[in-house]
Kinemage of the C-alpha trace (Angstrom):
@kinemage 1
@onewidth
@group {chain A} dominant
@subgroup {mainchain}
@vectorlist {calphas} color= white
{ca unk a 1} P -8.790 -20.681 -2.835
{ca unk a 2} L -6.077 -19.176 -5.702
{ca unk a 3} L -3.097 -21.623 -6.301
{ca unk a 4} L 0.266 -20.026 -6.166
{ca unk a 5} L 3.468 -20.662 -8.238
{ca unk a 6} L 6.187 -22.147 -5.271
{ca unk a 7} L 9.613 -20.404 -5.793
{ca unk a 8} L 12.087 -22.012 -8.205
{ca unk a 9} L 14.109 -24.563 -7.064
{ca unk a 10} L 16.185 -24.869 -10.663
{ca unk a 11} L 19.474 -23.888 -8.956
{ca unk a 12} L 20.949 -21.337 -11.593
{ca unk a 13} L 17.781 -19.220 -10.117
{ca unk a 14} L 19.181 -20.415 -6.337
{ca unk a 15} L 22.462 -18.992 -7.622
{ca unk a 16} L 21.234 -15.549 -9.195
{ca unk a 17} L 19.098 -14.471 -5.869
{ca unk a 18} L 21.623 -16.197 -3.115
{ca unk a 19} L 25.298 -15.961 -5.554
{ca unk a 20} L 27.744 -13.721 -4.902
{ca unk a 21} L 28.625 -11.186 -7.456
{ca unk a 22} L 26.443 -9.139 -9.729
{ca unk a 23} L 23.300 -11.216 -8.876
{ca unk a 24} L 23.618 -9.907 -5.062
{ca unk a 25} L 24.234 -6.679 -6.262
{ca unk a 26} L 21.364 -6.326 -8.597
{ca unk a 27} L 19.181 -7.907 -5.843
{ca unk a 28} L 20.255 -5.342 -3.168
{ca unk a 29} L 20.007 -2.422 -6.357
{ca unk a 30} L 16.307 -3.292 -6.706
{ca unk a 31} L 15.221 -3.510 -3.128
{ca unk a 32} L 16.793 0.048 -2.410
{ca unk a 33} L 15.506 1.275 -5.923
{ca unk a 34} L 11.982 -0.242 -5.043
{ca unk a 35} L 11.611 1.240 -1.370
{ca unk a 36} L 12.661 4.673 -2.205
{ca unk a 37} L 10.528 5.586 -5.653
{ca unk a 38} L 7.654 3.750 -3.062
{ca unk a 39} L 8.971 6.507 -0.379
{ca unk a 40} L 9.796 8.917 -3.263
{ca unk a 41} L 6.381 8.862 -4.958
{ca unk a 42} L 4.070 9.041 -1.313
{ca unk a 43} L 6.095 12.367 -1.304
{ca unk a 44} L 5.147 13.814 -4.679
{ca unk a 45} L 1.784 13.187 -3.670
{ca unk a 46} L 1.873 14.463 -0.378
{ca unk a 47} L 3.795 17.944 -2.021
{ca unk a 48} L 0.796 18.284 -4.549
{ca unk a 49} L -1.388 17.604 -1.997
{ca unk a 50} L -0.479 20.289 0.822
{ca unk a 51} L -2.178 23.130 -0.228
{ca unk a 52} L -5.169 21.157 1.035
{ca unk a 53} L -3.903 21.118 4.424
{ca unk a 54} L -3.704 17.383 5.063
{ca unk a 55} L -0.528 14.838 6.064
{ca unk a 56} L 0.051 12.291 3.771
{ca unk a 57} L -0.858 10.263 6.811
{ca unk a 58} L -4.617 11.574 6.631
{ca unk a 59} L -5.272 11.764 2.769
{ca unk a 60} L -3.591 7.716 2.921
{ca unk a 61} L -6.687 6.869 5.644
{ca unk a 62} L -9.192 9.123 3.467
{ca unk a 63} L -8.794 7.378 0.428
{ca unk a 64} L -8.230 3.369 1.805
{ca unk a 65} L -11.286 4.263 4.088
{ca unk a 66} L -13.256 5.705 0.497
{ca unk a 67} L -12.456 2.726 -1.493
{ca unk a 68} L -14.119 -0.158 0.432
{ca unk a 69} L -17.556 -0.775 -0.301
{ca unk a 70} L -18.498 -1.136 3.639
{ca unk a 71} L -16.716 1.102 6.453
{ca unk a 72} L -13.736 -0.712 7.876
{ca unk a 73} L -12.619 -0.545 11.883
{ca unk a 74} L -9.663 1.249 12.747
{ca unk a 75} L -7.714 -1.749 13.355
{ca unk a 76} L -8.364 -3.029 9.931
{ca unk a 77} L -7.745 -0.097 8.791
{ca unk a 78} L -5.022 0.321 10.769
{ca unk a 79} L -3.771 -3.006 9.269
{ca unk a 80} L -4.693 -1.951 5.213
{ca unk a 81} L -2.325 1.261 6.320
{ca unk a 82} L 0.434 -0.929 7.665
{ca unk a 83} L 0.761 1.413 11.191
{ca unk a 84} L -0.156 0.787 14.404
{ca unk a 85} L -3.371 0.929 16.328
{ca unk a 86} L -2.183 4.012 18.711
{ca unk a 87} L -1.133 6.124 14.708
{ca unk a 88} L -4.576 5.246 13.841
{ca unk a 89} L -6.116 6.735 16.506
{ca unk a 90} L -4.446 9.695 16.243
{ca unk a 91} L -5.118 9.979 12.589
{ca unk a 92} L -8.956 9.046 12.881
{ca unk a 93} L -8.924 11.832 15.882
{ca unk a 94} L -7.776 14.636 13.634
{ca unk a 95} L -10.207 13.609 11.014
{ca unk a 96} L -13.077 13.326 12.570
{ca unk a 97} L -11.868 16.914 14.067
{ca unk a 98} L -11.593 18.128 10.849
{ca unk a 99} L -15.041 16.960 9.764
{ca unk a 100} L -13.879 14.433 7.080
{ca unk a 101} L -14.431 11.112 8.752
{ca unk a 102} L -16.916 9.990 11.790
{ca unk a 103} L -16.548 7.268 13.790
{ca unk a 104} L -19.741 4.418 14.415
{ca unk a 105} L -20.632 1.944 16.569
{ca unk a 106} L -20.452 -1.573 15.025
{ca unk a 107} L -23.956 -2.996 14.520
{ca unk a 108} L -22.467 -6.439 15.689
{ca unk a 109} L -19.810 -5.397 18.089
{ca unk a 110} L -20.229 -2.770 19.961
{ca unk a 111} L -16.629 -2.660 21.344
{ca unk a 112} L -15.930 -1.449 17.867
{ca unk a 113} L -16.046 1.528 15.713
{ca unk a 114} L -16.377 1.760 12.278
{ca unk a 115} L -14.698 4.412 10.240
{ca unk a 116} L -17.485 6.536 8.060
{ca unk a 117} L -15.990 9.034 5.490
{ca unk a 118} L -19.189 11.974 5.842
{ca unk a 119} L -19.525 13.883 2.893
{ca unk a 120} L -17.098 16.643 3.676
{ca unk a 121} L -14.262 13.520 3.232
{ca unk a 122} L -15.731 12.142 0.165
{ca unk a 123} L -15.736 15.134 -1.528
{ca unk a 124} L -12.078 15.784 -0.331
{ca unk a 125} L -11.841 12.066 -1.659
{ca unk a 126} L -12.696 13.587 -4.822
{ca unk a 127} L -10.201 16.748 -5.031
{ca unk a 128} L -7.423 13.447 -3.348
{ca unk a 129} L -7.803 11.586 -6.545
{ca unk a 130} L -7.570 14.275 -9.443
{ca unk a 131} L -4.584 15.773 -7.977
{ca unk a 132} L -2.714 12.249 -7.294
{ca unk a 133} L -3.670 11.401 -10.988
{ca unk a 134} L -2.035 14.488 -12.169
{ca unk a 135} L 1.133 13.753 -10.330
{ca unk a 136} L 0.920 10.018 -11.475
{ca unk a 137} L 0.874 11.418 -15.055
{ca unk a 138} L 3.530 13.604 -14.867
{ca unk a 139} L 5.803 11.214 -13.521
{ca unk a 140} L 4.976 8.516 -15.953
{ca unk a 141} L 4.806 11.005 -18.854
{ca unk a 142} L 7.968 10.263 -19.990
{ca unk a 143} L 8.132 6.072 -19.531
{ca unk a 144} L 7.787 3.844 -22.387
{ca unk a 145} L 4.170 2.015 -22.221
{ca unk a 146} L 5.439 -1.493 -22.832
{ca unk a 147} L 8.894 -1.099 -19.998
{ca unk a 148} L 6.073 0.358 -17.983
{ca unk a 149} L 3.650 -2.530 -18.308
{ca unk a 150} L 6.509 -4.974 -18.254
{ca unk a 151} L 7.655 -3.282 -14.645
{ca unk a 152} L 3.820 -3.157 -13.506
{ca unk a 153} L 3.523 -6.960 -14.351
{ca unk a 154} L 6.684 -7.657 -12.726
{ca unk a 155} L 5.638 -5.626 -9.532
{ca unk a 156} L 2.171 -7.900 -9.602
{ca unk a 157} L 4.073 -11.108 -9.721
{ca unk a 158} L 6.013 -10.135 -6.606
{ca unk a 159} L 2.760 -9.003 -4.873
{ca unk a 160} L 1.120 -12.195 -5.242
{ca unk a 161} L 4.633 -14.232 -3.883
{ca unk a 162} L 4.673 -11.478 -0.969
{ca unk a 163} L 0.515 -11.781 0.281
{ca unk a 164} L 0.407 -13.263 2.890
{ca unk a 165} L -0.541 -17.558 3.196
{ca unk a 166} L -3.332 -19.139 4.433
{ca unk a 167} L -0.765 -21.367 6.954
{ca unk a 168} L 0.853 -18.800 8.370
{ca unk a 169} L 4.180 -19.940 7.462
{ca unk a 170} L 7.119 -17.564 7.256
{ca unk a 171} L 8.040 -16.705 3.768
{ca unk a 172} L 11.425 -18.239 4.650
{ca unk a 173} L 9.885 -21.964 5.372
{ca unk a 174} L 8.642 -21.739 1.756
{ca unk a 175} L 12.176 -21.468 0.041
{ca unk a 176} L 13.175 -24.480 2.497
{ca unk a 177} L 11.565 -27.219 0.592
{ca unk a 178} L 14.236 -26.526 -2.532
């Protein structure tokens, strides 16, 4: 089990993230700025992406489903997506419809289905990946490669406060203890 840096408790820190002012500001700057180039991007994609006559919905399940070394049940799936069970469903339907995914009986539960990407989807998979690497490079094309690595390694370090804990606890509880 990974150890995890706990939050600074230093209270200049306290100030900058709870303080009024520019702090605040900043704070509520980079949570709008960080949703909508997340929003902003999943659309460039999904543009470049149309002419192949998928949602963004179904090339998202494609390519999560195409990355894992065993096939995953819709639920976890479901869960690695972030929607809900009844969107997966939906999803997985037009898929398998469409000839890019199949659904198979778990070996040890037979309640549940596993999500198999058939060939047809893999080699979509493959046509998925080019064209979202071309869009990635034209958006990046003009960013510095050190702001760029600096921003990536800042977006890590939030990732790993944001995963979720072994206890459970809300994310709240943590900043408690200060």
């Amino acid at each position: 089990m990974g150890t995890r840096s706990q939050p600074s408790c230093d209270p200049r820190t306290v100030a900058l993230i709870e303080g009024p002012g520019n702090a605040t500001d900043l704070a509520e700057r980079f949570e709008n700025a960080l949703y909508n180039i997340a929003r902003s991007w999943r659309h460039a994609v999904d543009r470049r992406l149309k002419y192949l006559g998928i949602s963004m919905a179904g090339w998202m399940a494609i390519a999560a489903a195409s990355q894992v070394r065993s096939p995953l049940s819709q639920s976890e799936l479901a869960d690695m997506l972030s929607v809900s069970g009844a969107s997966m469903v939906h999803m997985i339907d037009r898929l398998v419809k469409d000839g890019l995914a199949m659904r198979e009986p778990s070996i040890s539960d037979r309640r549940v289905n596993r999500i198999v990407i058939t060939d047809a989807g893999h080699r979509l998979y493959a046509v998925l990946k080019d064209e979202a690497a071309a869009v990635r490079r034209e958006l990046l094309a003009g960013m510095e490669l050190a702001k760029l690595a600096h921003l990536t390694e800042l977006l890590e370090q939030m990732q790993s406060i944001l995963e979720p804990r072994h206890d459970h606890a809300p994310f709240d509880e943590e900043r408690r203890d200060c």
